[in-house]
N, C-alpha and C positions, 0 to 999 in steps of 0.2 A: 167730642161729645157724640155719643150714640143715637140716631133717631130713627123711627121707624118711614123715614121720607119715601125711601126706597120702595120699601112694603106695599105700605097706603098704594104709595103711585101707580105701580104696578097691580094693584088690584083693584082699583079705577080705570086702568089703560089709554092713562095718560102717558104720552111722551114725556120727557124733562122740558122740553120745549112748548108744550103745551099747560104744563105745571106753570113754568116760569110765566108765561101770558097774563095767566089767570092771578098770579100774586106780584105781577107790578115787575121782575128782575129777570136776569140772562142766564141764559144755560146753564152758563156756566157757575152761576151762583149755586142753584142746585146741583148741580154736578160735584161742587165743593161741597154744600151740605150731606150729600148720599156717602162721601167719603169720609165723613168726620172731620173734616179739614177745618171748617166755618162753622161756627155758631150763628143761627138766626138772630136778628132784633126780637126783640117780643112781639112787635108789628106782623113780620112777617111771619114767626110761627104761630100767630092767632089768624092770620091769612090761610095759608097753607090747613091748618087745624079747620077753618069752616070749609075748605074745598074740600076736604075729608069727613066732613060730618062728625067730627070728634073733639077732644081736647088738647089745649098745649100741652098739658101733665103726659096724658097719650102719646100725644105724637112724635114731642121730646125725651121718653123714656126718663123723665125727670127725678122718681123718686130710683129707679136706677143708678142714673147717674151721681145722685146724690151719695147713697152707697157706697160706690165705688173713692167720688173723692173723699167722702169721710172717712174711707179706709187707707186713702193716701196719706192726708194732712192729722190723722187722725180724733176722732170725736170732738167737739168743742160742749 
């Protein structure tokens, strides 16, 4: 799942380490989120989302994503 974690973060200048503090989980949580690997809880990316001043829809590239699966599994 694509998010703009990386982004935000970096334009905050935050560490990942610093990130993870501020939302409750370990680097390495983030570390997996910036790579696509993990999907957040909704918990966590409405976390992350207020440490960025933004939304889940935002932060998640949600209707992106959405796209792209509807282009895999195809339209329902």
């Amino acid at each position: 799942m694509k998010t703009r974690v990386r982004e935000l973060r970096n334009l905050a200048n935050l560490t990942q380490q610093q990130l993870a503090d501020l939302v409750h989980v370990s680097s390495r949580t983030i570390i997996s989120i910036e790579k696509g690997q993990y999907r957040p809880s909704l918990m966590l990316a409405y976390r992350m989302a207020e440490v960025f001043g933004t939304t889940v829809e935002n932060l998640c590239c949600l209707k992106e994503n959405k796209e792209l699966e509807d282009q895999q599994y195809g339209d329902l």
